[in-house]
N, C-alpha and C positions, 0 to 999 in steps of 0.2 A: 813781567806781566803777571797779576796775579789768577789763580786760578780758584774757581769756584766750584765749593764741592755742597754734597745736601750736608742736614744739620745731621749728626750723628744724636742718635737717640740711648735713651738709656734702657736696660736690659728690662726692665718693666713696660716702657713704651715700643719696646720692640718686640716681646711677645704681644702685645695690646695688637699693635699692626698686624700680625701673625696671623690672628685669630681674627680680623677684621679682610681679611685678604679673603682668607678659606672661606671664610661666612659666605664674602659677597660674590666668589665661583661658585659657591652652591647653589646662592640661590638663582644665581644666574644660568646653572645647569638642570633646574629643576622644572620637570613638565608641567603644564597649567591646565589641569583637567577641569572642566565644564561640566555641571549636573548634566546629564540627558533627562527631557522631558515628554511628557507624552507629541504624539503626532495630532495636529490638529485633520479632522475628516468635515470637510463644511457642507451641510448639506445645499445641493444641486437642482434638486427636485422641486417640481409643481409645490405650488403653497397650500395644495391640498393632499400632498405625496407620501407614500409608506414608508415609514424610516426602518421596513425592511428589507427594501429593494436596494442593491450595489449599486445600484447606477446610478442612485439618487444621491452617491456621497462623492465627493473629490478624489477619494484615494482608490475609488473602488470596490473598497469591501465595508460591511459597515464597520461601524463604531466597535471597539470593545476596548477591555482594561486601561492599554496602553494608549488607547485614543481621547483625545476633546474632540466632543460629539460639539456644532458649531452651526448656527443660526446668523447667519449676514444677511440677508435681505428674503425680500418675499416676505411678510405677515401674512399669516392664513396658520389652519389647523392641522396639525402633522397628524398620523394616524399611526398606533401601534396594532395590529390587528390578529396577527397569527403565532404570535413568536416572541419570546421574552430577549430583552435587549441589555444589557449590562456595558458600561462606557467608563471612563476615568473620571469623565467631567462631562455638564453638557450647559452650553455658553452662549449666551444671544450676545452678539456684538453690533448687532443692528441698534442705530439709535431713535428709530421711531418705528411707531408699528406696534399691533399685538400679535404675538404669538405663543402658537398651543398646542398641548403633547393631548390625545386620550386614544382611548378604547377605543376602536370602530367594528369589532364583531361582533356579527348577530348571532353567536351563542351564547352561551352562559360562564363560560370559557375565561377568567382574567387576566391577564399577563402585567408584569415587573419590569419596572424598569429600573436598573440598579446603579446605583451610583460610585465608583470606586469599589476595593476590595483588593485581593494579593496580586500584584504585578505591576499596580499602578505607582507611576512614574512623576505624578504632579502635576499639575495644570499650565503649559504654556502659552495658553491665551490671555486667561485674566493677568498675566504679573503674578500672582499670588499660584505659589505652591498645591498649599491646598483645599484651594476650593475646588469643590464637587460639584456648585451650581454659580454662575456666574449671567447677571442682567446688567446690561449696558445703563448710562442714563440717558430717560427720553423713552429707554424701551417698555415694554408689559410683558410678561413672560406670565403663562398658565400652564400649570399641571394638571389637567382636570381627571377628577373620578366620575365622570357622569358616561352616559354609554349612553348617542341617540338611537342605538339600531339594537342594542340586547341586553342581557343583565352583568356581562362579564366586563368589569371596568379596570381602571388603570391602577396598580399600587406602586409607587415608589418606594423602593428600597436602598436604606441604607448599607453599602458593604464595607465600611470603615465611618473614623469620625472625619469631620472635617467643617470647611467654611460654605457658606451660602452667603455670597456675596452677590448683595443684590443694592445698586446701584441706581437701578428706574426702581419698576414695583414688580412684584410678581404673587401669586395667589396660587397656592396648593390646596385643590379638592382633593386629590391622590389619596387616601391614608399611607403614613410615612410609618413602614416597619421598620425590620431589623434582624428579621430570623435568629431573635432570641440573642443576639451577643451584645446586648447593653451600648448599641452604637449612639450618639448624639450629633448635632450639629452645634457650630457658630455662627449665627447672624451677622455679618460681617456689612457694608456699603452704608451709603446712607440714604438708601427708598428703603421702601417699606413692603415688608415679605405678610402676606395673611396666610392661616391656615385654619382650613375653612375642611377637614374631616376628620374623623375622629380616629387620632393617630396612637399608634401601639408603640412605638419604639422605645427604649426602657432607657435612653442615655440622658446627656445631662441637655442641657438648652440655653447657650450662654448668648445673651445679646449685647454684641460689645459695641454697637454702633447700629445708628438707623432707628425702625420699627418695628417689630414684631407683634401682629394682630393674632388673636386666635378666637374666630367668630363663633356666633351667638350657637351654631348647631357645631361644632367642632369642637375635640376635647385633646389631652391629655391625660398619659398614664403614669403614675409614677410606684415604684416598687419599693417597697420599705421593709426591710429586715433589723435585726436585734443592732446591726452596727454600720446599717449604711443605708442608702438612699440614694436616685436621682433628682435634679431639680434645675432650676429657672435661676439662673443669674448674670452677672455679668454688669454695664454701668447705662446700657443703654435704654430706650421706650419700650413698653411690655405695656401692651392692652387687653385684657383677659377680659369678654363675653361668654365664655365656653364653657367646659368642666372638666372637673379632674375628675381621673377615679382613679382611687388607690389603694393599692394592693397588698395588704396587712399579714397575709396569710401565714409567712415566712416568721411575723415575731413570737418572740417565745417570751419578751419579757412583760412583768404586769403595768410598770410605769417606763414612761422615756417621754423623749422628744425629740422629731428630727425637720430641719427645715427644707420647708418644699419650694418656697420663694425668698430668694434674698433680697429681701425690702430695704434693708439698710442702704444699696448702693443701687437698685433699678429704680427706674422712674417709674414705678407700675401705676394701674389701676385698675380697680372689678367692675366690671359693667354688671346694671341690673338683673341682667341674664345668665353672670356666675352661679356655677355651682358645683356643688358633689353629688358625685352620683352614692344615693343611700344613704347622705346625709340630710337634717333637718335641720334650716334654722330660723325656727318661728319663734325661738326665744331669744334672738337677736339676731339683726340682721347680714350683719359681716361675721359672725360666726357658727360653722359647723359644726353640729353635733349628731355621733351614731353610737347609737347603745346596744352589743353585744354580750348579753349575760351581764356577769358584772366588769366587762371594760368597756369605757367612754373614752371614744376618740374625739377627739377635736382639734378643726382647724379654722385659727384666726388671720382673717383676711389682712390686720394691720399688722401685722409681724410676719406670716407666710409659714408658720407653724405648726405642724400637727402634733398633739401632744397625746400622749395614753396614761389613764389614770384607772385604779380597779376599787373596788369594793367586793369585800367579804360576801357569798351569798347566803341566803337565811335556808333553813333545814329545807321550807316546802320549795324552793325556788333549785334547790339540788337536787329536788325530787323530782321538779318538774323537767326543769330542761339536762338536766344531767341524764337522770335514772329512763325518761318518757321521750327527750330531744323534741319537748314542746318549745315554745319561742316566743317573744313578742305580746300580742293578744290573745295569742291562744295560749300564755302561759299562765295568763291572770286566775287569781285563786277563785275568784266568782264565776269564772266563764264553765259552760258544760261543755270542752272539745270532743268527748264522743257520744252529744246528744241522749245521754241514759236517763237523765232525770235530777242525775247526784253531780253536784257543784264540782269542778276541779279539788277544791282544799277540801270539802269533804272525801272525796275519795281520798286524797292523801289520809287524813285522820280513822279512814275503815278498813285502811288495807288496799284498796283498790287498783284500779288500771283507766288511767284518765282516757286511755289511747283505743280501749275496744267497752262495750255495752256491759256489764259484770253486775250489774244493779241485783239482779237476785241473790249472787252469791254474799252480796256484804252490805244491804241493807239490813237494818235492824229489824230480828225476829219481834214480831205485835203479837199480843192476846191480849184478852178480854174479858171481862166476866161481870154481872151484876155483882158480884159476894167480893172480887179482888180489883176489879178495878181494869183498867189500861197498863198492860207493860210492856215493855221494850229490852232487848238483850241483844248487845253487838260487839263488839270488839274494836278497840282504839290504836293505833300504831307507837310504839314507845317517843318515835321521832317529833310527835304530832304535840307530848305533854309542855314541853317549856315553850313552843313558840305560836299555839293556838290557843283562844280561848274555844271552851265547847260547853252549850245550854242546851235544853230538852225547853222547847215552849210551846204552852200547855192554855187549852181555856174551850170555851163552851162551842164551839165551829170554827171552820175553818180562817174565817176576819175577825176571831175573836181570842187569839193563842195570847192575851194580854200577862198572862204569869210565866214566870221563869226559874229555872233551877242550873246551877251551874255544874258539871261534870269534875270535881277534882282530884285528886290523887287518892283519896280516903272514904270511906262510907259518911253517909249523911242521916239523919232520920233513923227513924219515924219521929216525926211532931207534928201531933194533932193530923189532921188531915192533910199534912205537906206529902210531897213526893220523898221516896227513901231512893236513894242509889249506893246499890253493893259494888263494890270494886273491888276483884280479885287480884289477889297477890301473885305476882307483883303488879306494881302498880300503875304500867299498861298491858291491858289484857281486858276479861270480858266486863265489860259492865251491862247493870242490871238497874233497870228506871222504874219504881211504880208506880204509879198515879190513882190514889184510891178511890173506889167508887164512890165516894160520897162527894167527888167534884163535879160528877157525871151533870149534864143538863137536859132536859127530856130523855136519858138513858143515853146518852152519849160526852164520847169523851173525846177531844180533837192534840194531837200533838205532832212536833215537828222537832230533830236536828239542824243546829245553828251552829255553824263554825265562824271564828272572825281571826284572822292572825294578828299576833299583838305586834 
């Protein structure tokens, strides 16, 4: 009879074996560890109940870090009123209904309610890790910032990044901070999230799915430095009535550009009620423009751009808001900003102090005389020769100054009955105007200081 033995292997297939043996006891001796997730806490209580009462949660105690704070049934208005709450997550799993977080103190008092931060374990309600807010579909979820009983209202704070998955709708009056660590969210579901206050938080804003509103009275902040920025992206709906405002402070350089909205791949759009705060744009209407000295920011609404451009300042424009920390309209070379009588750019051109009353010390010394005529002697600032022109005009009263003499580098005159001007060496410094009696009209002689920058 014959006997049957296995196939004998060759020394190659028989280490293969070897190491296919060992492999599949390992893995067969190896423990299967499971994420731990936060503990779900569902609130218990009246649909008009404190979520800072223990006995209003499932587990006992309220909500924190390691907890999904958790809405199942009841719609009606939670109340945070005495006491700041911080939670891993907080999740309507209810599929109809509206429900809603705010302030119910009647003092001035506001309280946080914070979303995630260090200990938090991820979210095992929604499926999803890490979402920080979670609405059902079907549901309505409100964070509101309004307060009916006092001035202390609700802020929502971010303690880490994370998802907002929002599944029904839900609408944030809250202002959404961040206590300054550049946290953001992700828009995750497909309802639609609004935010509806004017929100601080400095991170980024990615909508990769759904809608994201942010209404006509609610804004955004975004923070721009020499080599970085927050901003709005991601592939999803982005509907902008609100405003930005942002925060320049940080750059040091004279040109750049950094984007604030990724238009290339959001579905965005501006509502007529976009805007920038401090920006103007009456010289087109999808784009922002703010004039700082000589840097122009601007941002264009079809690309999501804000871009910095500078220009050179002119002598009196260094004098003004450099040397004085005039600005705007009140930097203007025509304007009188300390009411003395002498134009802005004339006091640049005498010496002067645009900022206090100084008219006696640096207007031009007058005399007079039947035998000499009308003269004038003042003194010119060196700054003032290449970028101002400066005239003495001259004529029989004061709506009649029809003649002109121009002030330049070098003496002029005498000819015939013209005006003479001496000008001391060098060649800013005192000058000296006469106007001789023989222009006089009834014995009178009228003249004035004219500056214009070229």
């Amino acid at each position: 009879m014959k006997t049957s033995h296995p196939p004998r292997l060759n020394h190659a297939e028989a280490l293969a074996a070897r190491f296919l043996a060992a492999g599949s006891l390992v893995a067969g001796l190896a423990p299967h560890h499971a994420r731990a997730l936060n503990a779900a806490d569902n609130f218990i209580g009246a649909s008009d109940g404190s979520l800072l009462v223990t006995t209003n949660w499932s587990l006992g105690v309220l909500p924190r870090v390691t907890h999904d704070a958790v809405f199942t049934e009841k719609p009606g208005i939670r109340v945070l009123s005495a006491n700041n709450l911080i939670v891993g997550s907080f999740n309507l799993t209810a599929t109809t209904g509206i429900f809603s977080i705010r302030n119910y103190t009647g003092t001035v008092t506001s309280h946080n309610l914070t979303l995630g931060g260090s200990g938090n374990l991820g979210n095992a309600v929604s499926g999803t890790a890490e979402d920080l807010l979670y609405a059902a579909t079907g549901s309505t979820f409100n964070i509101k910032g309004d307060n009916p009983n006092g001035a202390g209202v609700l802020h929502l704070v971010l303690g880490q990044n994370g998802h907002f998955n929002i599944a029904g709708s839900c609408e944030i009056s809250s202002i959404i901070s961040d206590s300054g660590n550049h946290y953001g969210f992700t828009k995750t579901g497909a309802g639609k999230l609004t935010l509806s206050g004017v929100n601080t938080y400095g991170g980024n804003t990615t909508v990769s799915a759904g809608t994201l509103e942010l209404a006509a009275s609610a804004g955004l902040k975004f923070v721009v430095t020499d080599s970085s920025n927050n901003k709005l992206d991601g592939t999803g709906t982005l509907t902008l009535n609100g405003g930005f405002t942002i925060d320049t402070t940080a750059v040091t350089l004279t040109t750049g550009s950094w984007t604030l909205v990724e238009c290339s791949a959001l579905k965005e759009a501006f509502g007529a009620t976009f805007q920038v705060a401090g920006a103007d744009h009456s010289g087109h209407p999808h784009v922002w423009t703010k004039v700082e000295g000589t840097q122009t920011w601007t941002f264009t609404e079809a690309t999501g751009v804000l871009a910095l451009t500078s220009s050179a300042l002119s002598a009196y424009d260094t004098w003004a808001t450099t040397a004085y920390g005039l600005s705007g309209a009140e930097a203007a070379f025509d304007l009188d900003h300390d009411h003395d009588g002498i134009a802005n750019g004339v006091e640049w051109i005498l010496g002067g102090d645009p900022t206090r009353n100084d008219a006696a010390a640096i207007l031009p010394a007058i005399t007079g005389s039947p035998a000499t005529g009308l003269t004038l002697v003042f003194k010119r600032a060196a700054a003032a020769l290449a970028a101002a022109t400066l005239v003495v005009e001259w004529g029989s009263g004061p709506g009649a100054l029809s003649n002109t003499i121009a002030i330049g580098t070098t003496d002029s005159g005498p000819n015939g009955n013209q005006p003479t001007v001496d000008v001391d060496a060098p060649a800013a410094g005192q000058v000296t105007v006469n106007i001789p009696a023989a222009n006089a009209s009834g014995g009178k002689i009228f003249a004035r200081l004219k500056a214009v920058p070229k």
